[in-house]
N, C-alpha and C positions, 0 to 999 in steps of 0.2 A: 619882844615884839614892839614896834615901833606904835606912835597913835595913828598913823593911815592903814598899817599892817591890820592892828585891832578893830578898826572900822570898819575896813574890808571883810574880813571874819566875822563879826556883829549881824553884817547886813547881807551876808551869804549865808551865815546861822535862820536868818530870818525865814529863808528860801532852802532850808536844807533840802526838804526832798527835792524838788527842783533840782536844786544842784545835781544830786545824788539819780535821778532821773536820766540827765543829761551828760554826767561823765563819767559815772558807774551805771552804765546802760545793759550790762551784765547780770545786775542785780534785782532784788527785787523788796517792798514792802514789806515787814514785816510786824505788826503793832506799833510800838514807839519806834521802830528802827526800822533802816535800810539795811539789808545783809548783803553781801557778795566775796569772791573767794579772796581778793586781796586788793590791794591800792591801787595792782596795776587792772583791774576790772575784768578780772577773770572768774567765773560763772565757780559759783561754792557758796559758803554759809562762813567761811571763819572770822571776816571783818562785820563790825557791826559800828552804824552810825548812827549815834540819839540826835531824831527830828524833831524832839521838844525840848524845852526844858523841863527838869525834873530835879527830887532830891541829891538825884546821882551825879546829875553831872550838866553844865547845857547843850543848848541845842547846838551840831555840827561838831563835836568834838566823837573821834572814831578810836576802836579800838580792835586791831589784829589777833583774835583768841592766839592763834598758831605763834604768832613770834612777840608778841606782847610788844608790839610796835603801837603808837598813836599819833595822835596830830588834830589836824583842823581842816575844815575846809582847802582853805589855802595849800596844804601840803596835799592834798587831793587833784585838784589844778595840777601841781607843777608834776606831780609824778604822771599821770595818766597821761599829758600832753609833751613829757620829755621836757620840763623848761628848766633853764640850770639859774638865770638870773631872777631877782627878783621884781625886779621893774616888769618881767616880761609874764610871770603870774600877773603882777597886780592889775597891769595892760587886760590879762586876759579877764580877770575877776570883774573889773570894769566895763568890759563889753556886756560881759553874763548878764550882770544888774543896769545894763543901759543908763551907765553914770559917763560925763565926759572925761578924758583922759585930762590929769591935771596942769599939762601944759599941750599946747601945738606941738605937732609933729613927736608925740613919747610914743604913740603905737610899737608895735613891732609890726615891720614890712612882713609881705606875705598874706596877712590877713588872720581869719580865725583858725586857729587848729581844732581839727575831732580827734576824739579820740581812733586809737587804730586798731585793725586786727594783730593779737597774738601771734609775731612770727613773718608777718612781711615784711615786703622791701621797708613799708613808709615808716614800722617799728625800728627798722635797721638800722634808718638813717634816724630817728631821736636819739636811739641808745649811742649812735658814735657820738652823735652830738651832743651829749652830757657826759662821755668821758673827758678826760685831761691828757693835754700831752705825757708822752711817758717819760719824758729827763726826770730822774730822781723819786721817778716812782716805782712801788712796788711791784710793777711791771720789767722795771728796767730792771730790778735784783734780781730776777727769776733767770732773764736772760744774761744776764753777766753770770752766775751760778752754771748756767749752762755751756758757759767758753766764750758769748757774743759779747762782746764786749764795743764792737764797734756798731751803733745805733742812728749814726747821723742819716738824712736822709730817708727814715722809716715815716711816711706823716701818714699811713695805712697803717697805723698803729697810734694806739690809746691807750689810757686807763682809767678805771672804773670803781673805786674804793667800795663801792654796797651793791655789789651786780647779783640780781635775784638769782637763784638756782633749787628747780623743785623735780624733785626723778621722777616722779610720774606728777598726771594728773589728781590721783588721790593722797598724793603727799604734801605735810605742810610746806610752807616757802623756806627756804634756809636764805643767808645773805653772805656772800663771798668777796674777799678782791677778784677782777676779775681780767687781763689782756684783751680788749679787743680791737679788731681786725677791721677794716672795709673793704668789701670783694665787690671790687667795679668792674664796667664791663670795659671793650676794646675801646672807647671813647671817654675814661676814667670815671663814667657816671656809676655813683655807688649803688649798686643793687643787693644788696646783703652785707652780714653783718656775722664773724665768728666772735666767740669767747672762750677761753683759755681763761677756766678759773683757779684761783691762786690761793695756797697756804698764806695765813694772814700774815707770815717772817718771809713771804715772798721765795722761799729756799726751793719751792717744789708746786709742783699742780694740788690743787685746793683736794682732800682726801675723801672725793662722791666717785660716786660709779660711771657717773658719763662725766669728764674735767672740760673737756671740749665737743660745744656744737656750735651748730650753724643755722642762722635765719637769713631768710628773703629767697632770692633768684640767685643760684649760683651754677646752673649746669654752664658751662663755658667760659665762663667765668674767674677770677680769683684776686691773693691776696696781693697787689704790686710793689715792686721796688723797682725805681725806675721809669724811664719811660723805654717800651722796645722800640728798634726801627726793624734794622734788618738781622741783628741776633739776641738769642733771647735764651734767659737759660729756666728753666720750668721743673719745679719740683711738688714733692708731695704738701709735705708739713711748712708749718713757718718756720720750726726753729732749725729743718732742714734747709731750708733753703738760706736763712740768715748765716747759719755757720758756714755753707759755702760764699756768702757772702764778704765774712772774714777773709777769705783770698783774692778775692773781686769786686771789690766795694764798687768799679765804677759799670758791672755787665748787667744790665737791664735782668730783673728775673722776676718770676710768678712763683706762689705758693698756690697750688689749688686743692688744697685742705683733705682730700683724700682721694685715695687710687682710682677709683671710678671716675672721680670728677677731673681726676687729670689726666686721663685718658680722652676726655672731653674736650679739651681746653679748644676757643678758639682760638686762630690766629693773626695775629696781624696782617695787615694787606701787605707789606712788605719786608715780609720776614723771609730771611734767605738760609738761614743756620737755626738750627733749635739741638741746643745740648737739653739731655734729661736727665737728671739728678735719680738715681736708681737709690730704691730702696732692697737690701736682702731680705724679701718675701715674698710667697709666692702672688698674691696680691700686687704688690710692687713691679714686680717683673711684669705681669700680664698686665697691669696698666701703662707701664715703657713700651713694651714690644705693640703692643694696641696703638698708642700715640705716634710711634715711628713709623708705624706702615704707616696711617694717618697724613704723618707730613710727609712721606716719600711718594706717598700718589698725587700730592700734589705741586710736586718738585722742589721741597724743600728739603734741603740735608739736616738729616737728624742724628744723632751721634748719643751715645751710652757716657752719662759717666759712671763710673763705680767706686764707691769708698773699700778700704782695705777693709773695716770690720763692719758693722752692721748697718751704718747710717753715716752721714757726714757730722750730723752729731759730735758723734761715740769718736770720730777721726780726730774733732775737732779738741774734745775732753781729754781725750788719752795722748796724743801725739804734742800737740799747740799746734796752730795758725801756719808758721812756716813750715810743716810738715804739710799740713795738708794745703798749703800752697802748693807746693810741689807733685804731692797726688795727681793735684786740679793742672797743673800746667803741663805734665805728661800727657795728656787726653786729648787739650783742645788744640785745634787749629794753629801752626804757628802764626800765621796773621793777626788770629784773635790774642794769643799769648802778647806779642809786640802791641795790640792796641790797646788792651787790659791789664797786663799785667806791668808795663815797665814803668821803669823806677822800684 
């Protein structure tokens, strides 16, 4: 830690409840300590912060009974408010203690961050914001393991090296890699946020009971590749929809993360074609046939596709690319075939 880092921490130390007050607002007093359920200020007992100094340890130094994680003030800031540089904690740290920013114009624009509710949009948009693009990350092995191998283009797609993951509310925090997603709406404003948590060799989905959920605003909603005009191809899953990807790298498409919600989807103002990526399930199917009437009442053509085995996936693992290229150009539209597919 640097000597302005150490300062910073010294003179937050000073003011730990305070602090603790103000960005674990979750929490509450408890003798020498703040208690609360974890860093990210979720209501529990298992984080505990010493507000004095004592034999044990000084003041503002926390520690996670559940995953034996620790830190300091500062590492408090940057997790609760999503901040991934450190200029922009110490930005923040310096407002807290109404110190002046060490040069003109260091703030971060925008202003002060609070902390935010568990699970909303405004949660959405930090956690994408402290993921990393996904070139050469353990996101990208998941998806090349999977057949996708062509990735350009995806910036609805992140990664997240310590993405939390807890199955319930009564269970301790685990820490995962994790893929995530941004599900914006028809004018790209991100309103939610999927994860796709990942075995740490990146070969497979992280091995918990729920691998993939979803935060914020997503009925209508999803995950985009592309921009649509007038045809748009709309599937369930992401890695459904990337593997048909593989044949059509340049046809605008949506991921809306599950059957319900892609039965939902809305539509573009000038969408004239909407192909739907079918899943063989009974789910799957009653969210296609749901979506088609959907767009056919309101004079858009909507058209079926089908993979020969279970998903576009599974076409795409077992067959390769130029197989289910050709799947995919049996079905659509020869117009779209010549404006998508050639060369």
């Amino acid at each position: 830690m640097t000597g302005k880092a150490q300062d910073l921490a010294r003179r937050l130390a000073e003011r730990a409840e305070a602090v603790c007050r103000h960005y674990l607002s979750a929490g509450r007093r408890q003798g020498r300590y703040w208690t609360v359920g974890d860093i990210s200020n979720t209501p529990g007992r298992s984080m505990f912060v010493r507000l004095q100094d004592s034999p044990r340890g000084p003041a503002g130094k926390w520690t996670d009974a559940a995953t034996g994680e620790h830190g300091d003030l500062l590492d408090i800031i940057r997790e609760v408010l999503g901040l991934v540089d450190f200029k922009d904690v110490a930005e923040e740290a310096r407002r807290f203690l109404s110190l002046p920013s060490p040069e003109p114009g260091e703030g971060r624009p925008g202003g002060h961050q609070h902390p935010v509710q568990a699970g909303s949009p405004e949660a959405s948009h930090r956690l994408f914001a402290m993921a990393q693009p996904i070139g050469g990350s353990l996101a990208e092995a998941y998806l090349r393991h999977r057949g996708i191998t062509y990735v350009h283009g995806t910036k609805a797609l992140r990664f997240h090296p310590r993405c939390y993951y807890r199955p319930d509310d009564n269970s301790p925090r685990q820490i995962w890699p994790a893929m995530i997603a941004s599900v914006t709406d028809l004018g790209g404003h991100q309103t939610g946020a999927h994860r796709t948590w990942l075995a740490r060799d990146g070969l497979d989905k992280a091995p918990v009971e729920t691998p993939r959920r979803a935060m914020g605003d997503l009925l209508g909603y999803g995950v985009r590749f592309g921009i649509a005009d007038d045809v748009l191809i709309a599937g369930e899953g992401i890695e459904t929809v990337l593997s048909a990807r593989m044949a059509l790298p340049d046809m605008p498409m949506l991921a809306a993360l599950s059957a319900g919600h892609l039965a939902a989807i809305l539509f573009p103002p000038m969408l004239r074609r909407l192909y739907v990526l079918r899943d063989r399930d009974p789910a799957g199917d009653s969210a296609r046939d749901y979506l088609i009437g959907r767009a056919s009442d309101v004079g858009i053509e909507a058209i079926d596709l089908s993979p020969e085995r279970g998903d576009f996936n599974e076409d795409l693992c077992t067959a390769g690319a130029e197989a289910l290229r050709q799947i995919l150009q049996d079905q659509l539209r020869p117009e779209d075939v010549a404006r998508f597919m050639a060369g």
